[in-house]
C-alpha positions in Angstrom: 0.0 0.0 0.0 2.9 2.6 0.4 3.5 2.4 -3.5 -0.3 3.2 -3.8 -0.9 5.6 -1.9 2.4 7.3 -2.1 2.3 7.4 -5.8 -1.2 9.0 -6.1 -2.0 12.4 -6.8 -4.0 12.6 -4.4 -6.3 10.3 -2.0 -10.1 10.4 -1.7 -11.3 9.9 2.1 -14.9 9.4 3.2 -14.0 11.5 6.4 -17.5 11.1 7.7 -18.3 7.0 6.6 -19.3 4.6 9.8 -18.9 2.4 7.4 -17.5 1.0 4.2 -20.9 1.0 2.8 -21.5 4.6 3.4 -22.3 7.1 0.4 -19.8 10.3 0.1 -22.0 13.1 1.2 -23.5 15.3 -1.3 -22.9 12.2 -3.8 -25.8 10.5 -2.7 -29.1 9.9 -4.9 -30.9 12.0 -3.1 -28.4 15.2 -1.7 -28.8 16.3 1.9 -27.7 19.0 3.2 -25.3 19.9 6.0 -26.9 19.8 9.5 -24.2 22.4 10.8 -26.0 25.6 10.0 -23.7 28.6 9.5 -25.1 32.2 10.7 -24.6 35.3 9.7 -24.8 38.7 10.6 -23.7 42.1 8.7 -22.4 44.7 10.8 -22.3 48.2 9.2 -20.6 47.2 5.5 -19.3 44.0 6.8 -20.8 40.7 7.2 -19.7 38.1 9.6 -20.3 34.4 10.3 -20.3 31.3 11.8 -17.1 29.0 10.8 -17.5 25.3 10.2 -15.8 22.5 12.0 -12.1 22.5 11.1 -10.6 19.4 9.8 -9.0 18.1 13.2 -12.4 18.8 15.0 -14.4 16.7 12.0 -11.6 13.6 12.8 -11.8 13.8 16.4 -15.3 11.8 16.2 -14.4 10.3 12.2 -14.1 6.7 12.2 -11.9 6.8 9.5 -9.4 8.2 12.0 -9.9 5.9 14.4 -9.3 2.7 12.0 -6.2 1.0 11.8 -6.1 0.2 8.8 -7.0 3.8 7.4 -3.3 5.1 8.9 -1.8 4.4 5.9 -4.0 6.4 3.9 -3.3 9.5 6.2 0.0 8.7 6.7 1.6 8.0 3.5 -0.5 10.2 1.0 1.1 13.1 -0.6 -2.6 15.0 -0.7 -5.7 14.1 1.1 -9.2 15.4 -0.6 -11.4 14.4 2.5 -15.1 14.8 2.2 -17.0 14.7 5.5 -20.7 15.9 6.0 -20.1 19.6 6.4 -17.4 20.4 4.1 -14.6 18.6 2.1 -11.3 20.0 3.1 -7.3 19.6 1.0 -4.7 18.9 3.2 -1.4 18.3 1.9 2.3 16.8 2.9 3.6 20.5 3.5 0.9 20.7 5.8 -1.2 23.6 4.3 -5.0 22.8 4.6 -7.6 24.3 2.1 -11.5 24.0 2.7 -14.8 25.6 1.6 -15.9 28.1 3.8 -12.7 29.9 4.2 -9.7 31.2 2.1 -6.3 30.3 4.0 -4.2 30.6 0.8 -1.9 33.4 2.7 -2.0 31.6 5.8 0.9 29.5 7.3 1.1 25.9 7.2 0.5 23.7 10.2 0.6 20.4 10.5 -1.6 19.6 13.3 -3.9 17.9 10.6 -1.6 14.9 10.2 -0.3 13.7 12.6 1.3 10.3 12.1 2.4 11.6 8.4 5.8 9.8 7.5 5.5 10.4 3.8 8.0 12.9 3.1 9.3 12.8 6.2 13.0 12.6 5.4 13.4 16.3 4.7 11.9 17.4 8.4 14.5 18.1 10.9 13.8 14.6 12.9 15.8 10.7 13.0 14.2 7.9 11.5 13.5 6.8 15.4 11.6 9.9 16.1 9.4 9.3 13.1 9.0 5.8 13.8 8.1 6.1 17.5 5.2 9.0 16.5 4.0 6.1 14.0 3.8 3.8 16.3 1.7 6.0 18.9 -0.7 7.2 16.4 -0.9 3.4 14.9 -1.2 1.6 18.2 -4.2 4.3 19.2 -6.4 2.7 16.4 -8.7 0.0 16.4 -9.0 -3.2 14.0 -11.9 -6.0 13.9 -9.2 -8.9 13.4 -6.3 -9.1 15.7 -4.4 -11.4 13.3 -3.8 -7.4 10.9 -1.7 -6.0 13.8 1.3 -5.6 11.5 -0.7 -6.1 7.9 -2.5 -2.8 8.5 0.9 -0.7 9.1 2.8 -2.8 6.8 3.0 0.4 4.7 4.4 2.5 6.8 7.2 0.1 7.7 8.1 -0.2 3.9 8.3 3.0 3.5 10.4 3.7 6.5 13.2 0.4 5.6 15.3 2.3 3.5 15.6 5.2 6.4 17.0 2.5 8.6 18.4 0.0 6.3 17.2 -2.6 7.5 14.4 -5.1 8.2 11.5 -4.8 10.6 11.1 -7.8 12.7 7.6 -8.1 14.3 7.7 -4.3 13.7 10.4 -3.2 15.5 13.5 -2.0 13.2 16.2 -4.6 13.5 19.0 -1.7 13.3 17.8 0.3 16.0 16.5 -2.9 18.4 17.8 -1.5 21.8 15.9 1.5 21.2 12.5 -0.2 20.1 12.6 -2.2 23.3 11.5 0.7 25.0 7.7 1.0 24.5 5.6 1.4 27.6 1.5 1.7 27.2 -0.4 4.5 28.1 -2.8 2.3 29.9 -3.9 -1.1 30.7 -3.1 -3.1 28.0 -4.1 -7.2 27.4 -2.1 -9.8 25.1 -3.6 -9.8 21.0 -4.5 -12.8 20.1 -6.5 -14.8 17.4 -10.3 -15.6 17.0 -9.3 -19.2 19.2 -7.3 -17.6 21.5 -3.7 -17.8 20.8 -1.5 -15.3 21.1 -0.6 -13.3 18.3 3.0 -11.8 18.1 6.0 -11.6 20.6 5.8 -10.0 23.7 9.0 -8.1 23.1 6.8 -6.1 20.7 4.2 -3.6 20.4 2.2 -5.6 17.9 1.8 -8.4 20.6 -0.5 -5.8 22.3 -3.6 -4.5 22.6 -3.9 -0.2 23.1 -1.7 2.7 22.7 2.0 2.6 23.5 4.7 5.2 23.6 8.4 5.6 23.5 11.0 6.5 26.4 13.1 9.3 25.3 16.4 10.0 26.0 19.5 7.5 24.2 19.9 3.9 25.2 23.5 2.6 25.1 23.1 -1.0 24.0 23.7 -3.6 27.2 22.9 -7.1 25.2 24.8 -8.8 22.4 22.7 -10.0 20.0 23.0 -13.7 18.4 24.1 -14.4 14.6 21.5 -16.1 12.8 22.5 -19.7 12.7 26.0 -19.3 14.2 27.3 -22.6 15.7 29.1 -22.0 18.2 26.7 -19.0 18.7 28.8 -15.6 18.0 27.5 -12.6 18.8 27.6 -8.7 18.6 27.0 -5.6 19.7 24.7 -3.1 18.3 27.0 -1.1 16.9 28.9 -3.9 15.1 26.1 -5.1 13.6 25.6 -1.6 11.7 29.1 -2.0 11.0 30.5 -2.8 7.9 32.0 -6.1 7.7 35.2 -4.8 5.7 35.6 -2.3 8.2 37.2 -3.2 11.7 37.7 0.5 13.1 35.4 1.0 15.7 34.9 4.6 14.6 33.9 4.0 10.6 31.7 6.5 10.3 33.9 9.5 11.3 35.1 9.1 7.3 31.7 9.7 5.6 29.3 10.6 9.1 29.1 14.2 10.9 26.8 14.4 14.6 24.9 17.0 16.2 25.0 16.4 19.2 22.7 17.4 22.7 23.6 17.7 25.9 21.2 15.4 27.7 20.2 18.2 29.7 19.7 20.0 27.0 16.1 19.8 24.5 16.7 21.4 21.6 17.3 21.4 17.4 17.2 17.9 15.5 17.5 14.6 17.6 16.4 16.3 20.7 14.6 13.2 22.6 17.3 11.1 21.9 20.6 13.1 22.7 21.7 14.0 18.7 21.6 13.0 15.8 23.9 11.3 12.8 24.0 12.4 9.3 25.8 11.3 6.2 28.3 14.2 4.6 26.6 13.9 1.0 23.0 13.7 2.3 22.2 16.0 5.3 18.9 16.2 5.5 18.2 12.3 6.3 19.1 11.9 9.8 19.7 8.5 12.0 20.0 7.5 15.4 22.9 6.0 15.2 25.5 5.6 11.7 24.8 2.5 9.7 26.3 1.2 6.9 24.4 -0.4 3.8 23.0 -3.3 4.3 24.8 -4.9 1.7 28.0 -4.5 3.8 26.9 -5.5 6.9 26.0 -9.3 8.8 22.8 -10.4 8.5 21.4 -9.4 11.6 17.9 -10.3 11.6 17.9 -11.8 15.0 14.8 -14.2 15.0 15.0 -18.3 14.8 13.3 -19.4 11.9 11.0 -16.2 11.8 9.6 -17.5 14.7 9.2 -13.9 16.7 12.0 -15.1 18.9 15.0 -13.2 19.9 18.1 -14.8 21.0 20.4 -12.6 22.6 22.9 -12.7 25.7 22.0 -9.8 28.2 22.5 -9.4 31.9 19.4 -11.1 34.6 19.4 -9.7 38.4 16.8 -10.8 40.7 15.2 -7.8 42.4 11.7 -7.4 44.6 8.3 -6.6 43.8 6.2 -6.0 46.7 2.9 -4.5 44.6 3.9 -1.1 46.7 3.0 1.7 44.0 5.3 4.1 43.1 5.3 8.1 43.8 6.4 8.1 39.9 3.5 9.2 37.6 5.1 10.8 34.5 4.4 7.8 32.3 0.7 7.3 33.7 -2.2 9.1 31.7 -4.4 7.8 35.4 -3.2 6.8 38.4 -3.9 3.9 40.0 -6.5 3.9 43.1 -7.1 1.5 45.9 -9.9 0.3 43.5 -9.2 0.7 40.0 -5.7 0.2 38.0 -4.7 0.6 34.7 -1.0 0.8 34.4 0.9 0.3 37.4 4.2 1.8 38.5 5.5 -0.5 40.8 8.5 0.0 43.0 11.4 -2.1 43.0 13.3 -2.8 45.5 17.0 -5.0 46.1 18.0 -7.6 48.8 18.2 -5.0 51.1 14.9 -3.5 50.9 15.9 -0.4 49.5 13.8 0.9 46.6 16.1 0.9 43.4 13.6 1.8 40.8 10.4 1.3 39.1 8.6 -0.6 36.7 5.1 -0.5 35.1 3.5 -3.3 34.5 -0.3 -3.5 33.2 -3.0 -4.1 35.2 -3.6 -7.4 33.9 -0.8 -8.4 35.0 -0.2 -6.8 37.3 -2.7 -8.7 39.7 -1.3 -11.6 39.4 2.1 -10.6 40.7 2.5 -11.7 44.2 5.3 -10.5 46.8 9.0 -11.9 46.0 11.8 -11.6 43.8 11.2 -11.3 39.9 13.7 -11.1 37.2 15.1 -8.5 35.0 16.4 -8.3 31.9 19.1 -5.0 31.3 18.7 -3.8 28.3 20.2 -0.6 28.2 21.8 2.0 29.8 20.4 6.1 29.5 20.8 9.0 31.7 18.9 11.3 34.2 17.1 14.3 32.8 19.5 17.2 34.3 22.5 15.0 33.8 24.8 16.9 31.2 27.2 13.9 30.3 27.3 13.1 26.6 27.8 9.5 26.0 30.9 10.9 23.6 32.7 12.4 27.0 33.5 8.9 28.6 34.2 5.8 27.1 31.7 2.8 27.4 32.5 -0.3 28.1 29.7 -2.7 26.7 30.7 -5.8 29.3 29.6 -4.1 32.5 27.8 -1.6 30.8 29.7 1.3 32.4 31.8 4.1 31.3 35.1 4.9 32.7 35.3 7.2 35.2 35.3 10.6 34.9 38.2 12.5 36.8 36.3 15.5 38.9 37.5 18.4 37.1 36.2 17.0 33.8 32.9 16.2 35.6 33.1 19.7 37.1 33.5 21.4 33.3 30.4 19.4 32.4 28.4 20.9 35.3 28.1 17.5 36.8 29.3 18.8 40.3 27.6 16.7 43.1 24.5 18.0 44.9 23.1 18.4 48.1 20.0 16.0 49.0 18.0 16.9 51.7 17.9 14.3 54.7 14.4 15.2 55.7 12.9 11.4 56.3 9.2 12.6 55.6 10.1 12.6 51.7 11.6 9.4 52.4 14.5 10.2 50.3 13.2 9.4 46.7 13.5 11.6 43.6 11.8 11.4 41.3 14.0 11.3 37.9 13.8 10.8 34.2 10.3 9.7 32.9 8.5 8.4 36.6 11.6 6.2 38.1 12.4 6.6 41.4 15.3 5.5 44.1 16.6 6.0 47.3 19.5 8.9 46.9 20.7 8.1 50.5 21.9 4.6 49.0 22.0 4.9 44.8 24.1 8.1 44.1 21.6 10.5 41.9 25.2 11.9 39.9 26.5 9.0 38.7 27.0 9.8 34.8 24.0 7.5 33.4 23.2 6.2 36.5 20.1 4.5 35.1 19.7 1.2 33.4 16.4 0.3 30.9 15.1 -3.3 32.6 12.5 -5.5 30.9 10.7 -7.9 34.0 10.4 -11.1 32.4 8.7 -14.1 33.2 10.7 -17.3 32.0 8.3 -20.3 30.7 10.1 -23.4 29.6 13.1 -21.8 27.9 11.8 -18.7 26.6 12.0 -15.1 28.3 8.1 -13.1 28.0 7.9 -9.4 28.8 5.6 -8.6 31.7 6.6 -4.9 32.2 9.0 -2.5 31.4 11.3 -0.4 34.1 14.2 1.6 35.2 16.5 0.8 37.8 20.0 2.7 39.3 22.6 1.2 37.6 24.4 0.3 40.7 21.3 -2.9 41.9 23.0 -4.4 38.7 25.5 -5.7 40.9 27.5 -9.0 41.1 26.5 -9.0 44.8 23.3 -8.9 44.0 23.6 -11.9 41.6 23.7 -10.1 38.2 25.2 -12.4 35.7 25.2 -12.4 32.3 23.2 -15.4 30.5 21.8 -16.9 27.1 18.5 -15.1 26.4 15.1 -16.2 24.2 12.6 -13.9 24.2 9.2 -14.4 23.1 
């Protein structure tokens, strides 16, 4: 469908169908007319009146806007003519918006009218991530009448956005950018898809293998898994960033021939990149911009990390055992409702290590989350990312990817970044937890709050006869990851 409606002039939408059986208004055999009545009143030599409904007012109760599998028309189409029952409105990818009662020629565009557009997205100051997380939100908001089309109704939009990341989408998640794509939470409660009989559809790793709306973590994740090579006896694995590196190429920096960065201070939210620390660019093509640098796909190892297509990924990553209690967290920046003593949709639930100490938080949905008793649970690290006021850029310090940890930082050079240590108060009535980035919190009396990217990405898992499933998705101080604490690294499935 991208080659469809990407190629088309333009796009006819029955903005205001219920149904596919619905006539276009004013195209019926026998015309009605508008039941939005416009008034007017003339004023000395002028006459005013009564505007009708702009466009994002007439798709805020369309269910062609609520439809999964109408996205792609909205997303993908260079021009939209959309006729609805009181007008027909022109929108197109440059995000002016023409309609009948009303001459806007002069006006400004705005894109507020289509939101979730990706066609033409490559010359907008935003990475292929950003673009593909805003997808995904607006995609995963829609509804569909057959679970089994959670990825046929947005295949589209994923085959338009390949050659951005070079690379394959596995179960809808871009295989070059995996560490990243991990980190989808829901907005709400959220239950497993599955088929007509009741199987599940779709891995658990992935947003597909959901039911509602689900959004992105910002902020840059340094990879902390290898990932397998398809069908490598004995297995061999790599990092992320080898794996967009080109085979021929053994210099860990590659791209500093033919790649230039802007990059952020995490502290800092600004210009292209901005939710994700920076952005990379190739010399001879600056207006597309990517996460990270990768090379062509026909130079690099076949990295599409699934067995036999099978929605399974087979990595090596680091498992600690740490304790859920079902205490709620304090944290509510990821929560569009909070949780009462009788009603629960997503849960933020504390984490704590052997010591009782609260190390973090993870959210889990309500569906599962009931059936989570007291005890110790484990978690998957994925990643490793940074506070929001913590002005360390992941290119000041040197990462080692075994331990995921950097070298430490001498303290003048964390003093030239701003990163000087703070005061925290010891007043026990706040019981010593800050909140930080995007609704974690931890003890500051025991996890130190200026640790340079202090905070590691977890996934809880719950292991079933070999093979890892995602129950929730947290953030813990980096420091619970301990050896003491019985973090080790392992073989990984998950499914």
């Amino acid at each position: 469908m991208d080659n469809v409606y990407g190629q088309a002039a333009w796009t006819l939408v029955a903005g205001s169908a219920r149904h596919a059986d619905t006539c276009l208004p004013r195209m019926a055999p026998q015309v009605q007319l508008s039941s939005i009545r416009q008034y007017t009143a003339s004023i000395e030599d002028q006459t005013i009146g009564v505007m009708l409904p702009s466009l994002l007012t007439v798709l805020q109760t369309s269910a062609w806007n609520d439809r999964a599998w109408t996205y792609q028309e909205s997303a993908l189409s260079k021009r939209l003519l959309i006729v609805t029952e009181p007008q027909m409105y022109f929108t197109c990818q440059h995000g002016f918006t023409f309609c009948e009662d009303m001459r806007i020629e002069d006006k400004s565009p705005s894109g507020i009218d289509r939101e979730g557009q990706i066609f033409g997205s490559k010359t907008n100051p935003t990475t292929n991530f950003e673009v593909y997380a805003e997808a995904v939100t607006e995609y995963t908001r829609r509804q569909m009448s057959f679970h089994e089309d959670g990825l046929n109704a947005v295949s589209g939009v994923l085959n338009q956005l390949r050659p951005w990341f070079r690379g394959d989408f596995l179960s809808g998640l871009p295989t070059t950018e995996l560490d990243q794509a991990l980190l989808w939470y829901p907005k709400g409660n959220t239950v497993r898809r599955t088929d007509q009989v009741g199987k599940t559809l779709f891995p658990s790793w992935s947003w597909a293998g959901w039911v509602g709306q689900v959004e992105y973590w910002t902020g840059l994740a340094i990879s902390g898994v290898k990932w397998k090579l398809p069908n490598s006896k004995p297995p061999v694995y790599y990092t992320s960033g080898e794996l967009r590196t080109p085979t021929s190429d053994h210099d860990e920096e590659w791209y500093r021939k033919e790649w230039s960065k802007s990059e952020n201070y995490p502290g800092a939210r600004f210009g292209p990149g901005e939710l994700y620390d920076g952005s990379w660019f190739e010399r001879q093509d600056p207006t597309s911009l990517f996460l990270h640098p990768v090379a062509v796909e026909i130079d690099r190892r076949d990295h599409l990390n699934s067995r036999d297509h099978k929605g399974l990924l087979e990595l090596r990553g680091v498992i600690c055992t740490l304790r859920i209690t079902g205490n709620h967290s304090v944290a509510r920046a990821c929560l569009s409702k909070v949780c009462s003593s009788d009603e629960h949709e997503l849960c933020a639930l504390n984490v704590y290590d052997a010591a009782s100490n609260v190390c973090g938080t993870v959210h889990v949905p309500a569906t599962l989350a009931a059936s989570l008793d007291p005890g110790a649970y484990d978690f998957l690290r994925l990643s490793r990312t940074h506070l929001l006021d913590d002005p360390t850029r992941p290119s000041d310090v040197k990462w080692n990817h075994e331990d995921a940890t950097f070298k430490p930082m001498r303290q003048n050079q964390l003093s030239q970044l701003g990163a000087v240590p703070s005061e925290h108060s010891d007043d026990e009535s706040t019981q010593n937890l800050d909140m930080i980035d995007e609704g974690c919190v931890f003890d500051t009396d025991v996890f130190d709050p200026d640790e340079s990217w202090c905070v590691f990405n977890v996934m809880l898992i719950n292991i079933l006869q070999g093979i890892s499933h995602r129950v929730g998705l947290g953030k813990v101080h980096a420091a619970a990851f301990s050896k003491e604490a019985g973090a080790k690294w392992q073989d990984i499935i998950l499914g």
